[in-house]
C-alpha positions as CSV (number, residue, x, y, z in Angstrom):
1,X,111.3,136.8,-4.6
2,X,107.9,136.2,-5.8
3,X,105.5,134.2,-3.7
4,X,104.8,131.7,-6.5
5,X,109.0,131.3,-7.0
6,X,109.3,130.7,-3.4
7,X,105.9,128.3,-3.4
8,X,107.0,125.9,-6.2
9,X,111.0,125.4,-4.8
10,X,109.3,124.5,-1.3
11,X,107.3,121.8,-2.9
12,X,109.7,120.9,-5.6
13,X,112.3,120.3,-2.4
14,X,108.8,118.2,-0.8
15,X,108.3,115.8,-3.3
16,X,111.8,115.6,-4.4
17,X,112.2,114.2,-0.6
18,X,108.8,112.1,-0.4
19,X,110.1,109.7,-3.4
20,X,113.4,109.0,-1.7
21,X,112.1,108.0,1.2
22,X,109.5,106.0,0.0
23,X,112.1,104.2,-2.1
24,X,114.2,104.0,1.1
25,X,110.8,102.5,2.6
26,X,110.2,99.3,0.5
27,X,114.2,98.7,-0.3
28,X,114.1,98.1,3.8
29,X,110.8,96.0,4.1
30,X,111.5,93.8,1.1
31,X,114.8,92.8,3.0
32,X,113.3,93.1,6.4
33,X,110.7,90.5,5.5
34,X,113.7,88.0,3.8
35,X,115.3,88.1,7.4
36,X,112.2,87.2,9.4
37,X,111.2,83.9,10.3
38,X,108.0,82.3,8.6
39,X,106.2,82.2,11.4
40,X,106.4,85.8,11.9
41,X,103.9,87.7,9.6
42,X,104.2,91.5,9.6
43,X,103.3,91.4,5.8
44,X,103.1,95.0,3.0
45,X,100.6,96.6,4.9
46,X,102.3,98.9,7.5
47,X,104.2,100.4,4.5
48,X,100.5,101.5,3.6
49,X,99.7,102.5,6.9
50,X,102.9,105.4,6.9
51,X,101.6,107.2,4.1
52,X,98.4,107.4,5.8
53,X,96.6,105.9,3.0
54,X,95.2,102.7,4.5
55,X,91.5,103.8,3.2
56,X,92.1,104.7,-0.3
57,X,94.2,101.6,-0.9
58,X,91.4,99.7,-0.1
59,X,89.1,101.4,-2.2
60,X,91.3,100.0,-5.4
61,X,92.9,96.7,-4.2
62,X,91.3,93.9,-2.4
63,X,94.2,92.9,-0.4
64,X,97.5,94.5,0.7
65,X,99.6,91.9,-1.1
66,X,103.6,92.1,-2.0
67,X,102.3,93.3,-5.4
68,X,99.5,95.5,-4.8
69,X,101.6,97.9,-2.3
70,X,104.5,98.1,-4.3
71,X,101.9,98.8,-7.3
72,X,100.5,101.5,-5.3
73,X,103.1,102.8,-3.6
74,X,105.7,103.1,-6.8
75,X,103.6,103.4,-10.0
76,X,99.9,103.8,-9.0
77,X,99.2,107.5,-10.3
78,X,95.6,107.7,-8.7
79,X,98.2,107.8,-5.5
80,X,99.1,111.1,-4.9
81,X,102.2,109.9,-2.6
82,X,103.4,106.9,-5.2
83,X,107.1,107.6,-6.2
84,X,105.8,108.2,-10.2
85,X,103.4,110.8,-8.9
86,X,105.9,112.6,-6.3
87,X,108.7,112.8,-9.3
88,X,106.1,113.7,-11.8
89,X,104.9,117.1,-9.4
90,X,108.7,117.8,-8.4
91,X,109.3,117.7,-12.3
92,X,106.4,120.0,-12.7
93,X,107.3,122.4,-9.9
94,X,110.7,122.5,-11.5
95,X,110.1,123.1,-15.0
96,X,108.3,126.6,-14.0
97,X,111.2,127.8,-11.6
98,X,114.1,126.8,-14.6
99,X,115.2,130.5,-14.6
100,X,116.1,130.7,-10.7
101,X,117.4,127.2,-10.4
102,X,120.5,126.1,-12.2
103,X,119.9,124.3,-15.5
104,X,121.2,121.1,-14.7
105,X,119.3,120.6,-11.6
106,X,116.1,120.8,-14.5
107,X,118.1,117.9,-16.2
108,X,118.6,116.1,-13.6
109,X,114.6,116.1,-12.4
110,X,113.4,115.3,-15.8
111,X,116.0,112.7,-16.5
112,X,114.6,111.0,-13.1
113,X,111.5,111.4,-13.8
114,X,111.7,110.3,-17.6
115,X,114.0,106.9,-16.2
116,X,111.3,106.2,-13.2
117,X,108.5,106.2,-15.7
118,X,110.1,104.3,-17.9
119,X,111.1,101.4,-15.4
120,X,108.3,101.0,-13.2
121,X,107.4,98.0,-14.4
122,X,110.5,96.6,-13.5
123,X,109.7,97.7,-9.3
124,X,107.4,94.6,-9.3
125,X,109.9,91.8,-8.8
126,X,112.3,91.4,-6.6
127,X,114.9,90.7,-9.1
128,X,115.1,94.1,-10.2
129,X,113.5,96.1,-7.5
130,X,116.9,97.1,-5.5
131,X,118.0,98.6,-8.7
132,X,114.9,101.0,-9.2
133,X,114.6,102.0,-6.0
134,X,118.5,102.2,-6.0
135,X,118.5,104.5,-8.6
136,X,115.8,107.1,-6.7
137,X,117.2,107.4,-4.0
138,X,120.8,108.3,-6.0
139,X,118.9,110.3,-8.4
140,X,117.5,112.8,-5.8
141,X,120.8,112.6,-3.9
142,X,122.7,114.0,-7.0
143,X,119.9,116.5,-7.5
144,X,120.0,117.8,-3.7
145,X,124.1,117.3,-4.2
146,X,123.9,119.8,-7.3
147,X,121.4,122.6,-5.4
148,X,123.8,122.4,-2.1
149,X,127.3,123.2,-4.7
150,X,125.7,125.0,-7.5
151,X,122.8,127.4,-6.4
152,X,122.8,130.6,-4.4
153,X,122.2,129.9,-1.2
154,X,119.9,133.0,-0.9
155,X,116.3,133.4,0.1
156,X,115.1,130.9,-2.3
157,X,117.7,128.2,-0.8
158,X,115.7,128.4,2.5
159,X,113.0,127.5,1.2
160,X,113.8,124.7,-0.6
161,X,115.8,123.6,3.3
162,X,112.4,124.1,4.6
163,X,110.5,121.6,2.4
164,X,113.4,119.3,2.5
165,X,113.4,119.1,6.4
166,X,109.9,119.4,6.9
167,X,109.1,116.5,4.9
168,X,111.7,114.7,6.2
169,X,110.4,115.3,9.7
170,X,107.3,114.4,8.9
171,X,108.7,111.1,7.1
172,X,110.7,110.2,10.4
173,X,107.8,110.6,12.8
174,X,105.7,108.2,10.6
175,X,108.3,105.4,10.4
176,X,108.5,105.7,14.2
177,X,105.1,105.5,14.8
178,X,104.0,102.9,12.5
179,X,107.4,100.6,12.7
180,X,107.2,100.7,16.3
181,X,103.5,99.6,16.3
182,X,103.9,96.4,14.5
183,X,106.5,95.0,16.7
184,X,105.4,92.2,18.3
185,X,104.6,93.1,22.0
186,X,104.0,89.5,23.4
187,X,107.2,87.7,21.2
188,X,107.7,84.2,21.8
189,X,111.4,83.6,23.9
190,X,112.6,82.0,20.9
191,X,111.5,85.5,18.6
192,X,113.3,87.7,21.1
193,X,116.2,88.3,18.6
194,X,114.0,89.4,15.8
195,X,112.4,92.0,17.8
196,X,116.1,94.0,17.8
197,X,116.2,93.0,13.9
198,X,113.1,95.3,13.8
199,X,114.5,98.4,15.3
200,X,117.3,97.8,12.9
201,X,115.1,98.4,10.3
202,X,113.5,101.5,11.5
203,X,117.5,102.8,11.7
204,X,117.7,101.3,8.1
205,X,114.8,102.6,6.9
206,X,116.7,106.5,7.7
207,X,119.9,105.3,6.7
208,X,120.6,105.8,10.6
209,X,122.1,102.7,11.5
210,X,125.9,103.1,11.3
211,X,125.7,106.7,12.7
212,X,123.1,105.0,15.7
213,X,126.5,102.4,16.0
214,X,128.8,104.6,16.4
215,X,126.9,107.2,18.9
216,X,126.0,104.4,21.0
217,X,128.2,101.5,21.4
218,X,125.1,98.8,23.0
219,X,123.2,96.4,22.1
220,X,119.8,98.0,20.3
221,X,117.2,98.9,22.9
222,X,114.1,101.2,21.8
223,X,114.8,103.9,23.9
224,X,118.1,104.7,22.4
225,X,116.5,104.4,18.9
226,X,114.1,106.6,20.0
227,X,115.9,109.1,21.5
228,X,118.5,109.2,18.5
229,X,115.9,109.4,15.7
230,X,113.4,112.2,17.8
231,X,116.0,114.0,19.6
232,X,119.7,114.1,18.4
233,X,120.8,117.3,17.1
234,X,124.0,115.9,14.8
235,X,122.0,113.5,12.8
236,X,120.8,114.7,9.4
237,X,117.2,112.8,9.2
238,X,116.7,113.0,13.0
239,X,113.3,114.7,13.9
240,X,115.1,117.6,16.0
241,X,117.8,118.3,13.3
242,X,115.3,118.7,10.9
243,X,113.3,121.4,13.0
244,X,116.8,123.3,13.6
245,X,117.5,123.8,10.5
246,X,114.0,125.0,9.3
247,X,114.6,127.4,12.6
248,X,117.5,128.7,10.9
249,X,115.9,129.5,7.6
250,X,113.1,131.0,8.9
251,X,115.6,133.3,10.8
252,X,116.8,134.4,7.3
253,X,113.8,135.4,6.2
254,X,111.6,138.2,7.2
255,X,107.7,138.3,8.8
256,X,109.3,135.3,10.9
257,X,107.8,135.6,14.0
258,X,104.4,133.8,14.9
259,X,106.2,130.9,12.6
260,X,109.4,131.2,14.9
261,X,107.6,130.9,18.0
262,X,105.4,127.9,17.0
263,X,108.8,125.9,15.8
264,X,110.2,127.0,19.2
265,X,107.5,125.9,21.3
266,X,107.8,122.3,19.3
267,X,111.4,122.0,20.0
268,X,111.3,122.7,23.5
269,X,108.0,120.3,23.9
270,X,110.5,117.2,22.2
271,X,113.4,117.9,24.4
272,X,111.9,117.9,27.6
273,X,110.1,114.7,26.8
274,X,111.5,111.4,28.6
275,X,110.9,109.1,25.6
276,X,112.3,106.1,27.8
277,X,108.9,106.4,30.0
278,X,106.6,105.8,27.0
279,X,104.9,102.8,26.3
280,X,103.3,102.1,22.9
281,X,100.2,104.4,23.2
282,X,101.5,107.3,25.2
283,X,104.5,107.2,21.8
284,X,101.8,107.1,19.6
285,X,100.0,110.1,20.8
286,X,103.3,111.9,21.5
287,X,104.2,111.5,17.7
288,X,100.8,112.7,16.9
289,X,101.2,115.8,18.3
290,X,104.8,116.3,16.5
291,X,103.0,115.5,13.4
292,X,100.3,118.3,14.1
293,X,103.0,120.3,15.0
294,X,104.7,119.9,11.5
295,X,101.4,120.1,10.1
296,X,101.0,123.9,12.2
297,X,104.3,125.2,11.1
298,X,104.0,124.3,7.2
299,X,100.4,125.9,7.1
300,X,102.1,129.2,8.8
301,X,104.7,128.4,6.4
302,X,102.0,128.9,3.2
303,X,100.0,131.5,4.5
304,X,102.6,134.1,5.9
305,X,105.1,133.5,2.1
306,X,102.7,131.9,-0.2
């Protein structure tokens, strides 16, 4: 396989998986912030902080209103992580690869990406914003659906796993980090129940929380959340799942090693963590180094294939 095939179905599988769960992102915070009381103000903001974007967003909007970080986060092209803008470059990436994937998986990208563009507008209100992002998050669904069933699952099919879970690993660690941040440390007695709504909606936010239900069988506490989303094998969208499986594609593929070895060494660093000991800041610089981590593997990733 040629470097350049292998390049654009790792980034097609990237982008593919960046709009869904941004679209997974907003659908949770626009309902989030319907359950929470008035008096608690958490606001659009944190879905800016995520993407790591917090700077740029200010350099074109004044204030990180309802409207201005759907705007920039769905439709905004000078954002290179907006839904439009991730569809657009997984279009892209599959348009020059159409002769190694199967040809319906090429109409199924363009027909999302033709359908988002042609909709965004629509994203702005509430009345019709479950819809859109509804029909996203389906879209690349039926897309990654139609790869799994219909294409070889050769050397090329690793790759595209690889982008897939590395993004996604990347996605998880970020919803953690930032989702865990703005809950309220010092809650008022009479909050204490919305504090448990919040973890809900980092479980909500990776479609996690009827799987989370039926694994554990308590009320919600943040070290079980934790401890599911970072280190449970079974889960698909869990951050330890997702390094497995790019384990097992990298174990398909040859030149494997120094990339092996850093994966390993992640792996072993998140189980033999006891996340239940971690307070807010000792979590947040735990996460960081996962996210370096990720960051290690997908530059070995590009430089030892690409």
């Amino acid at each position: 396989m040629l470097s350049r095939v292998a390049n654009r179905i790792y980034w097609m599988a990237r982008y593919l998986e960046r709009a869904e769960n941004t679209a997974r992102l907003i659908n949770v915070n626009t309902h989030l912030l319907l359950d929470l009381p008035k008096k608690v103000r958490l606001g659009w903001e944190p879905i800016v902080d995520i993407t790591s974007h917090r700077d740029y967003f200010y350099n074109l909007y004044e204030e990180a209103d309802e409207r201005n970080v759907i705007r920039f986060m769905v439709s905004d092209t000078r954002n290179h992580g907006s839904i439009l803008n991730s569809l657009h470059m997984a279009r892209e990436n599959t348009r020059t690869i159409r002769d190694i994937i199967p040809r319906e998986v090429w109409e199924q990208v363009n027909t999302l990406h033709l359908t988002t563009k042609t909709n965004a507008k629509s994203v702005i209100t509430q009345r019709h914003r479950y819809d859109y992002l509804r029909s996203v998050i389906l879209g690349v669904q039926t897309i990654s659906g139609m790869l799994a069933g219909t294409m070889t699952h050769n050397e090329g099919y690793d790759f595209l796993r690889m982008g897939r879970n590395l993004e996604r690993a990347d996605m998880t660690t970020r919803i953690i980090d930032v989702r865990s941040a703005t809950l309220l440390p010092d809650m008022p007695e009479d909050l204490t129940p919305f504090e448990n709504l919040q973890w809900v909606s980092v479980l909500k936010s990776l479609t996690a929380y009827q799987m989370y239900r039926r694994e554990i069988r308590q009320r919600i506490r943040r070290a079980d959340v934790l401890k599911f989303l970072l280190q449970e094998e079974r889960f698909p969208r869990s951050f330890y799942h997702a390094l497995c499986q790019v384990n097992t594609c990298l174990n398909n593929l040859p030149r494997n090693e120094k990339t092996l070895q850093m994966l390993t060494k992640l792996q072993t660093k998140l189980l033999q963590t006891k996340l239940q000991e971690f307070d807010q800041q000792k979590l947040h610089v735990f996460i960081d180094g996962l996210q370096l981590g990720v960051i290690r593997i997908n530059n070995s990733i590009s430089e030892n294939y690409f």
